[in-house]
C-alpha positions in Angstrom: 0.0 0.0 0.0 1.7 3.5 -1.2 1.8 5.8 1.6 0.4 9.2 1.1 0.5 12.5 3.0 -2.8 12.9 5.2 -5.6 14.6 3.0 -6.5 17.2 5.5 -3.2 18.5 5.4 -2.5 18.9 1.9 -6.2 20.3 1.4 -5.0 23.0 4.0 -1.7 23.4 2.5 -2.3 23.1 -1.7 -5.2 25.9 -2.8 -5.8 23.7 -6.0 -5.9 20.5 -5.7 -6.2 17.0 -7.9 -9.1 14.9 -5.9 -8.9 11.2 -6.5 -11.9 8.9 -5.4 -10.4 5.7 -4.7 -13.6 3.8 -4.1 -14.2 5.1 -7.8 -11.2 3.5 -9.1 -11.8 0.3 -7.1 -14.9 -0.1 -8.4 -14.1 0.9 -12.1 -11.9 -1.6 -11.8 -13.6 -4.6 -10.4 -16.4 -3.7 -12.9 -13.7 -4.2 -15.7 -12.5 -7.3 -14.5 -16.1 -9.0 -14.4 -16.9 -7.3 -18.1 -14.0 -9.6 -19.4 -14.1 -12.6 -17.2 -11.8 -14.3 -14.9 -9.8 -15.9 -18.3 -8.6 -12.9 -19.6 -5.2 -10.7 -18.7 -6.7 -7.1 -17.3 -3.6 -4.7 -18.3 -4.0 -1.6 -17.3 -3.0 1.7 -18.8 -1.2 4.1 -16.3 0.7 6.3 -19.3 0.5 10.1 -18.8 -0.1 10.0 -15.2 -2.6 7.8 -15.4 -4.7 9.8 -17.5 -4.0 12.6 -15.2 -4.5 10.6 -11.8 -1.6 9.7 -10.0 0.5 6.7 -11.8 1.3 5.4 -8.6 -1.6 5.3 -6.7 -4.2 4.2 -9.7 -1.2 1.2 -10.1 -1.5 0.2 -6.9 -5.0 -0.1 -6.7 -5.5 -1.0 -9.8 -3.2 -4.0 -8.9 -4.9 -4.9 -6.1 -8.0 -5.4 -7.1 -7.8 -7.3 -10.1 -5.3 -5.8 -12.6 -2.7 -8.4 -13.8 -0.2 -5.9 -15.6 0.1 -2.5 -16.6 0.8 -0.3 -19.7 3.3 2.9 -20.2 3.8 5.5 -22.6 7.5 4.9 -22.1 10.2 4.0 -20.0 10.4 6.8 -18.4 6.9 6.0 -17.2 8.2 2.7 -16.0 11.6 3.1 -14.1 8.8 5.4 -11.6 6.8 2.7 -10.8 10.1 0.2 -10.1 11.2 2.7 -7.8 8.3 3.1 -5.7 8.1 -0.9 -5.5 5.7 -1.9 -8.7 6.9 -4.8 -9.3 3.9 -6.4 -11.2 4.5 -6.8 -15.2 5.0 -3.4 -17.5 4.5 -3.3 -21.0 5.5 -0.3 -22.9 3.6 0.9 -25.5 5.8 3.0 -27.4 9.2 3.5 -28.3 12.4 2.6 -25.7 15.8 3.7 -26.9 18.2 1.1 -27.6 20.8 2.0 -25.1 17.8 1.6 -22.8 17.4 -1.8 -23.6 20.1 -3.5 -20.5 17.8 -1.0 -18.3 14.5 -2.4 -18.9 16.5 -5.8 -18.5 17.3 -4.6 -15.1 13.9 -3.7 -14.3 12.4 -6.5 -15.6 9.8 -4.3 -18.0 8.7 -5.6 -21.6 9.5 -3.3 -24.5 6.9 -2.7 -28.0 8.9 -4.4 -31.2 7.6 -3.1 -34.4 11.1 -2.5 -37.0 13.7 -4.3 -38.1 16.7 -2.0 -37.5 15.3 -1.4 -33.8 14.8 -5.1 -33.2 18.6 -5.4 -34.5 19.9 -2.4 -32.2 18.3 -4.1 -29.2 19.9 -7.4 -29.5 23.3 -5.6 -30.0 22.9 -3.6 -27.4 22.1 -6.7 -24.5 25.3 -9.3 -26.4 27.6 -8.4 -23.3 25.9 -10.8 -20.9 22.9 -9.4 -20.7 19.9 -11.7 -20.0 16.8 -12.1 -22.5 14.8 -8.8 -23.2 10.8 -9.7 -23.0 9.3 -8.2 -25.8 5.5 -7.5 -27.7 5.0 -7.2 -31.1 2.8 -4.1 -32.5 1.4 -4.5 -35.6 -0.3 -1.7 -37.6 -3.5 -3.3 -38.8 -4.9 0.3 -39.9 -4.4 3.0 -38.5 -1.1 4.0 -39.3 0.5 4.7 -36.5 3.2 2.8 -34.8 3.6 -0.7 -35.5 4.6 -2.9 -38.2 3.3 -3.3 -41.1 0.9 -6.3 -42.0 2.8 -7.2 -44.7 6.0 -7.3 -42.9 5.0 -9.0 -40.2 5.6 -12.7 -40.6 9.1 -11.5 -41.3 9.6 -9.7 -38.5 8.3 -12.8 -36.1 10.9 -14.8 -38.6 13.6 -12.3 -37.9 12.9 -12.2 -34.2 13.4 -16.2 -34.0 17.1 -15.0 -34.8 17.9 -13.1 -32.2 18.8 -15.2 -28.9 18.3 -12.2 -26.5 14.6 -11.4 -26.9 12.2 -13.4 -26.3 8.7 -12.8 -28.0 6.1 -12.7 -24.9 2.9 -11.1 -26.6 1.2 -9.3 -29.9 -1.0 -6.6 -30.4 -2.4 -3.9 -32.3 -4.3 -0.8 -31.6 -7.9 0.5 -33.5 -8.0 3.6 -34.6 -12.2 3.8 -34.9 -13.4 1.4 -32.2 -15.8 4.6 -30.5 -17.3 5.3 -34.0 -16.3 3.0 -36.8 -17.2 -0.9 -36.4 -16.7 -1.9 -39.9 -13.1 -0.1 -39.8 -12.4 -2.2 -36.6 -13.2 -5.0 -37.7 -11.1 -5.2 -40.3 -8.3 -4.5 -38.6 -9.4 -7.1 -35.9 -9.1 -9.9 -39.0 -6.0 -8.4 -40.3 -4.4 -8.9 -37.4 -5.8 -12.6 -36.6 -4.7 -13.7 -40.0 -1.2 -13.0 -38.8 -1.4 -14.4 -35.1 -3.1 -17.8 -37.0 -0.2 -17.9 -39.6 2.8 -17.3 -36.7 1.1 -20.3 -34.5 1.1 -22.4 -37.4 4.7 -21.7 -37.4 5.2 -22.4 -33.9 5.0 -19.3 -32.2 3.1 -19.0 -29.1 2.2 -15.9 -27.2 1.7 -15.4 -23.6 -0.4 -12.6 -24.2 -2.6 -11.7 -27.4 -4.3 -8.4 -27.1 -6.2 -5.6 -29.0 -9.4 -4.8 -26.9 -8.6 -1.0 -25.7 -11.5 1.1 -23.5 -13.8 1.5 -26.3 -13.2 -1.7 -28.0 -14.4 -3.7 -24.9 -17.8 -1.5 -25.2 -18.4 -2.1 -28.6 -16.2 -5.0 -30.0 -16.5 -7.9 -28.0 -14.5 -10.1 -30.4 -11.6 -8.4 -30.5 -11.4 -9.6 -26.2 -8.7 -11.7 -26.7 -6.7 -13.5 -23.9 -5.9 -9.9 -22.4 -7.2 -6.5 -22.7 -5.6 -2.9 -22.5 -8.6 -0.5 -20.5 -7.6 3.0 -20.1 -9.8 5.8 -20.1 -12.7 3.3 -18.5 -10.5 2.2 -15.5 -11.2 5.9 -14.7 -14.8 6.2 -14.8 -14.9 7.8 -18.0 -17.0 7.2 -21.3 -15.0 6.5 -24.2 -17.2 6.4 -26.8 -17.5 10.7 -27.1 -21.1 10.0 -27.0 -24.3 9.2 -24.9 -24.2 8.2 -21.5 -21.4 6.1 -19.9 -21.9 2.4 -19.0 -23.6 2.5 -15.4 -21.0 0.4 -13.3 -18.0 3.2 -14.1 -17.7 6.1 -11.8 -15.9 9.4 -12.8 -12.7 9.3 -9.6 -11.3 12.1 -10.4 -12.4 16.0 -9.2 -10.1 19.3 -9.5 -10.9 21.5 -7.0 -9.1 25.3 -5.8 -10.2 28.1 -3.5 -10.9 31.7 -3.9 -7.8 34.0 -3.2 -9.7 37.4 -3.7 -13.1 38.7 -4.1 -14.0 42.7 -5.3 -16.7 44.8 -6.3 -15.7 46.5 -9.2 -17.8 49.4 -11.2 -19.2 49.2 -14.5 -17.0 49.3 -17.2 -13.6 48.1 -15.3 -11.4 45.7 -17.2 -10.7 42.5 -15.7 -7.3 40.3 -17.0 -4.8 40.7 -19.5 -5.6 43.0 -22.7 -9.0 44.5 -21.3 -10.9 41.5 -22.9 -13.8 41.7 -20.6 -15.1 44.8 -19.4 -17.9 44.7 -16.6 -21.3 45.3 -17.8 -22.7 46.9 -14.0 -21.3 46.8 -11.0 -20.3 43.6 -10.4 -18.4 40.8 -7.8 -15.0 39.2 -9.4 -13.7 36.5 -7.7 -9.9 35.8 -8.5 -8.4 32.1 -8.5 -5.2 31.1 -8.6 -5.4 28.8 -11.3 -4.3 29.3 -15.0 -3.1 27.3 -18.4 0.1 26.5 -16.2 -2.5 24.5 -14.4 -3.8 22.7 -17.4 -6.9 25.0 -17.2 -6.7 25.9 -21.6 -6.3 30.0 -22.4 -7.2 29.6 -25.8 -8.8 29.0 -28.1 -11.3 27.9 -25.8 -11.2 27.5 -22.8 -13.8 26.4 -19.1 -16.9 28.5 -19.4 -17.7 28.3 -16.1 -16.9 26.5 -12.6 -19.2 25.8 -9.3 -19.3 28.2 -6.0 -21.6 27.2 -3.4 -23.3 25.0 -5.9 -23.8 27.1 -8.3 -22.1 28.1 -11.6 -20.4 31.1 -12.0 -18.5 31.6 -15.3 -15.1 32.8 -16.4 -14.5 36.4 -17.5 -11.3 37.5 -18.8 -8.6 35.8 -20.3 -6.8 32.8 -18.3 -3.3 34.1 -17.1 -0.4 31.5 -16.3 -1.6 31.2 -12.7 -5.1 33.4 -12.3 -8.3 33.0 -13.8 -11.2 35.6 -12.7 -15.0 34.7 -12.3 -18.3 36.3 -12.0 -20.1 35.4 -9.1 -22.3 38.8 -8.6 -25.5 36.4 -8.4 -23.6 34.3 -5.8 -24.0 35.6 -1.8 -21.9 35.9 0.4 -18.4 34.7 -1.4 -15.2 35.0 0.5 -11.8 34.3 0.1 -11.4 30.4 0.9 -14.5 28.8 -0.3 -14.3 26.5 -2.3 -14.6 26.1 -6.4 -15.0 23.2 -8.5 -13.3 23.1 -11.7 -13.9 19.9 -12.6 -16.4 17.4 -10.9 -19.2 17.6 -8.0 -20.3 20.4 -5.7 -23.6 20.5 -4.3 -26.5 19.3 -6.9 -24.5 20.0 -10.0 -21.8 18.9 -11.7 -18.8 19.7 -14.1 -18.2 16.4 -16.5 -15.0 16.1 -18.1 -17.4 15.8 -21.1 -19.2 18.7 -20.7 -15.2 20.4 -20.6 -14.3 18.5 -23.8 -17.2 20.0 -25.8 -16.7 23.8 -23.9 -12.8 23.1 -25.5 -13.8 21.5 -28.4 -11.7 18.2 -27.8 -11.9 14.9 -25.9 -12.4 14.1 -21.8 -8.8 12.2 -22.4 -7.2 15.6 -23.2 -9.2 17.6 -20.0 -7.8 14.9 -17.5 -4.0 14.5 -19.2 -3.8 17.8 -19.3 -4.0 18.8 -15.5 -0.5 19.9 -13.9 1.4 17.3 -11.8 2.1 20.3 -9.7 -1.3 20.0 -8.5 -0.9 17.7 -5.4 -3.3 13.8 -6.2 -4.9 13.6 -2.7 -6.6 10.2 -2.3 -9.9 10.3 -1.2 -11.0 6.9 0.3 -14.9 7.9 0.6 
């Protein structure tokens, strides 16, 4: 169990702060691990942060109840967790520099293979004693993106036979459609089954065959393979960009600060940088010391509005590094301290990282990833 500072003294110390329910995450994942059954390998994705979360804590409770692996970005990622005692499998998804490769042999992680010439640099780089280097395959079945190719693969599983210090643990490949586009993702589902059948009829045999990401377990149930690679769900999160999310997943995380300074300022006063906003009446500005530094966007677009005392009050001027200004002249009694939701609960209303996606014009991944580590995680066991 990772040890964490008590919550009431961060919450007294840290302004703005990064809320994470654990009984959310427990749950999310529990209801994973029963939506693909006690047969298949639950890998879970903890790259960027864990989606904004805390790598370290959503790994450890991930782990413990019912995760079998985990996923990085990169190794980066990976050497953090093995220092705070993860020692449960890694994968990582992208690319690990050769001269990395006697480190992840230290550390026991599993690198991504998907090129010849990087498949050749890693065997050079373990020949002086090193021990075998555990290794997946990535194949691009279609969308382009790392991985190789489907026509080069048989060769590269040929090629990889050759060289004695990896060893071929797993194969994957990643949709690029699986929220919107079922006829896409099926295809690339068959493309890449016609090359796992042709490499087991030529012997090979893989610990771990996977493909099913977040959306894919939602809408493509074939492509649930002997593991699967949940991200964005393991946080409560719907990612499908559309309708509701499934009913078992709750939202765990919540980004919360406090007001630093409240005035009453005449009509026609400008409020932030360049004198975009100018008040319309007299009216009560509330300053917070959060900004795009924070992860809270300047522009284009940016958060429309945030909850005081349960209601909403909405941004007015532009978002410095550090301070954002609201209008909360139909709010009583505010006061420097009280707290503002940016992102989550307060009251009888909420702030979905949805609802922030379409106010930015992007995706909940982005709104979550994008939140400064600078903003303490405090784990909230409900």
């Amino acid at each position: 169990m990772l040890r964490e500072a008590p919550k009431e003294r961060l919450s007294s110390v840290y302004p703005s702060r990064v809320t994470i329910d654990c009984d959310a995450l427990e749950a999310n994942v529990r209801w994973i691990k029963t939506l693909i059954g006690a047969d298949v390998a639950l890998m879970a994705v903890v790259k960027a942060n864990a989606y904004g979360h805390g790598a370290l804590a959503v790994a450890d409770i991930a782990l413990r109840n019912g995760a079998d692996m985990l996923a990085v970005a990169n190794i980066s990622e990976a050497i953090e967790l093995r220092e705070a005692g993860i020692d449960a499998p890694i994968l990582v998804l992208s690319f690990v520099p050769p001269p990395a490769a006697p480190v992840a042999v230290e550390l026991d992680l599993t690198v991504t293979i998907y090129d010849f010439a990087q498949a050749r640099a890693y065997q050079s780089a373990l020949e002086n004693g090193w021990s075998k280097m555990s290794a997946h395959i990535k194949l691009d079945s279609g969308m382009g993106r790392l991985g190789v190719p489907i026509a080069d693969a048989d060769a590269l599983c040929e090629f990889l036979r050759e060289l004695p210090n990896l060893e071929l643990e797993g194969i994957y490949t990643h949709f690029s459609a699986a929220d919107d586009d079922l006829q896409h993702t099926s295809q690339q589902l068959a493309r890449f089954q016609r090359v796992l059948d042709r490499a087991q009829r030529r012997g090979f045999r893989f610990k771990y065959v996977h493909a099913a990401n977040s959306a894919a377990l939602l809408t493509c149930r074939d492509s649930l393979l002997n593991a699967a690679r949940p991200g964005l769900l393991l946080y409560g999160l719907n990612p499908l960009g559309h309708g509701r999310a499934p009913s078992g997943l709750r939202p765990a995380l919540s980004w919360k600060t406090a007001i630093a300074q409240v005035k009453i300022l005449p009509a026609g006063s400008p409020v932030g940088y360049g004198n975009s906003y100018r008040t319309r009446g007299r009216e009560t500005i509330a300053v917070l010391p959060v900004g795009y530094a924070d992860g809270l966007r300047r522009s284009p677009r940016t958060w429309r509005e945030v909850l005081v005392h349960g209601a909403r009050a909405p941004l007015v001027g532009r978002v410095s590094m550090e301070k954002v200004t609201i209008n909360v002249s139909h709010i009583p009694d505010v006061r420097i301290g009280d707290e503002v939701v940016l992102l989550g609960k307060q009251g009888e209303d909420e702030i979905s990282a949805d609802e922030i996606a379409k106010w930015i014009g992007s995706i909940n991944y982005e709104v979550v990833t994008s939140l400064a580590p600078r903003a303490p995680r405090i784990l909230d066991p409900s």
